[in-house]
N, C-alpha and C positions, 0 to 999 in steps of 0.2 A: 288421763290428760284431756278427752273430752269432752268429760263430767266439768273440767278445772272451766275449760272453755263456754261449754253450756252454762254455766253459774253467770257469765258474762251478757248472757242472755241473747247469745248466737244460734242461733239454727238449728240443728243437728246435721240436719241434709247438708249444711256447707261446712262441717268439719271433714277434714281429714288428716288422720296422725300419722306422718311419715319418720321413722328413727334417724338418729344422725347415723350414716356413713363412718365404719371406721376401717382404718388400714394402719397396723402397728408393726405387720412383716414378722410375727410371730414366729414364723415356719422357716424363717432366715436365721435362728439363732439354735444350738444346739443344748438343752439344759443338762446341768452337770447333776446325776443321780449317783454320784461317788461321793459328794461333800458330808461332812456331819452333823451341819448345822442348818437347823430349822430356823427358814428366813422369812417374819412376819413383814409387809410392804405396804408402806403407805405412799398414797403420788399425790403431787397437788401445791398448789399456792400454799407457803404458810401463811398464811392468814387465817383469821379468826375465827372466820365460819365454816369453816375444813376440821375445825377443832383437834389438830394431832393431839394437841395436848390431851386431848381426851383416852387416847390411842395409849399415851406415856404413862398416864396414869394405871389407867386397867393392866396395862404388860406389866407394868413394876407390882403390881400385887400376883400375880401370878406366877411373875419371874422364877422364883425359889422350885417351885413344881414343873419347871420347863429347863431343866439345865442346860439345854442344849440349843434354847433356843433364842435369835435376835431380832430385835425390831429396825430396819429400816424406813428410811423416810427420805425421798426422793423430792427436792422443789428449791426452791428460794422464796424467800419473801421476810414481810417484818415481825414476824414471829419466833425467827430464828432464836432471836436471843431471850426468847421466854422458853423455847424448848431444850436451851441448853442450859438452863437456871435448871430447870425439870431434871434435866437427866443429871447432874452436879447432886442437887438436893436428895435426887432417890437412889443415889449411890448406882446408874447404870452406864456410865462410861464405856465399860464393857462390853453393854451387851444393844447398845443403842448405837445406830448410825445415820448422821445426818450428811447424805452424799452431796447436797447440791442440785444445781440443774442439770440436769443429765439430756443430752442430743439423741442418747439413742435408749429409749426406754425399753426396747424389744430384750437387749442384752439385758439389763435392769431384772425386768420381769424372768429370764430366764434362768435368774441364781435367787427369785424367791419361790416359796412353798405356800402364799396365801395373800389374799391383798383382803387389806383392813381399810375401809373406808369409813369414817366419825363425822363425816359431815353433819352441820344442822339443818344443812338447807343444798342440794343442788338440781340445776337445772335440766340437766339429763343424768350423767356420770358417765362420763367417759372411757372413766380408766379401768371401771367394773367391767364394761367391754372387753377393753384392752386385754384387761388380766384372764379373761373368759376364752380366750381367743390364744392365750399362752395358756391354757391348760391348768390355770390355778380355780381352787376355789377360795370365794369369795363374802367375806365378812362384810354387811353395812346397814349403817342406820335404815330404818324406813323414810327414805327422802328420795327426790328423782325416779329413776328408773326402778326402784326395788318396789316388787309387788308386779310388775308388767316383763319385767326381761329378768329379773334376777329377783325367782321364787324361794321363797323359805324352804328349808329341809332338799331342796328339789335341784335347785343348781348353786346356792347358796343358803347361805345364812343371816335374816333380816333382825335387826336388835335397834328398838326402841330409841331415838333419838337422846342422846346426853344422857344416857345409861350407863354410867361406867360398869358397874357391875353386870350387867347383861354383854357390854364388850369381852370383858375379860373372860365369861365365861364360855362365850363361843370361843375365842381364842384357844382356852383350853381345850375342849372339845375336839378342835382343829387339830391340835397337836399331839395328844392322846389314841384318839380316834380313825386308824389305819382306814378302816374300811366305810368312816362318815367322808373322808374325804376323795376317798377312789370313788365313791358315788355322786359327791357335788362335781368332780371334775367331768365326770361321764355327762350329767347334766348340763356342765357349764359348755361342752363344748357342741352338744345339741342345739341348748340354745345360740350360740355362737355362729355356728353352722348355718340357723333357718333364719339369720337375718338376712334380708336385702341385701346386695349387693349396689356399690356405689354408681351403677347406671341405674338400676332399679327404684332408687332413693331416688334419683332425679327424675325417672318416670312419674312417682307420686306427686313430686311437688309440682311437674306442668301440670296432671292430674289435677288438682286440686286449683289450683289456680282458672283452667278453664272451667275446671267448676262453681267457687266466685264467680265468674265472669257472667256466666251462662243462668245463676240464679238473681243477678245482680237486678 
């Protein structure tokens, strides 16, 4: 990000990268390791640039070698009805769930086993946090935060933007793979852990501000 900034032909001395602050209450929810089914999660606006659809695609080719497993999808928006065309046409009524907007995402996250994130583009990600912080490990394009807080192999898994075939095949991977994901979650809650805390976060940005000020 302040490589992104310097391209702008900013300073260096007057950058500073502070993370967003998140608080999802993770540790307020108790997750159910009795259920059978491996629950893929997607969160997020459906819209366009989130790409679930990309998400519906790669599961439904893999579907057949995951029996046991579904995809969820958490959000509202005007996509809806292109992802239910999707799920109709790939024959996954079953094994696909479009919950809606959900108030308390902390319970959400607590009945999946992996968050899928396909975006094309975003500007932090949130919800890789979010889901980092419930103890999941975490699938997502190379966009926002992947590559800085959500490392490849390390606390997640990074795949190529509008790669469906590289989606699906982490997904499998995920779900296959007992001991790749006891290791991303070990990772994911490291990193989880050594972020800032939300007074801390606002230390940076007076931080940075008097620093503007002072270089001005």
């Amino acid at each position: 990000r302040s490589k992104l900034i310097a391209d702008f032909a900013v300073p260096s001395e007057r950058i500073t990268v502070a993370p967003i602050s998140v608080r999802c209450n993770a540790q307020s929810v108790t997750r159910d390791v009795t259920k059978e089914t491996f629950v893929f999660l997607g969160v997020g606006r459906l819209v366009k640039v989130k790409r679930f659809y990309l998400s519906l695609k790669a599961f439904s080719k893999i579907a057949e070698k995951m029996p046991k497993a579904e995809l969820w999808i958490a959000g509202e928006g005007e996509e809806r009805g292109e992802l239910k065309r999707i799920i109709t046409q790939k024959g996954l009524k079953d094994k696909v769930k479009l919950l809606g907007w959900q108030d308390n995402l902390a319970a959400v996250y607590a009945q999946a086993d992996c968050l899928v994130l396909s975006s094309d583009s975003e500007g932090y990600g949130l919800v890789a946090i979010e889901a980092m912080q419930s103890c999941l490990p975490v699938i997502m394009t190379d966009v926002g935060l992947a590559g800085e807080t959500v490392v490849n192999e390390e606390n997640g898994l990074v795949v190529p933007a509008g790669d469906k075939d590289a989606l699906g095949q982490a997904m499998l991977r995920i779900f296959l793979d007992t001991g790749l994901r006891e290791k991303l979650v070990k990772g994911a809650k490291l990193a989880a852990g050594s972020l800032p805390s939300e007074e801390e976060v606002w230390e940076l940005y007076v931080k940075s501000w008097e620093k503007a000020l002072r270089l001005a």
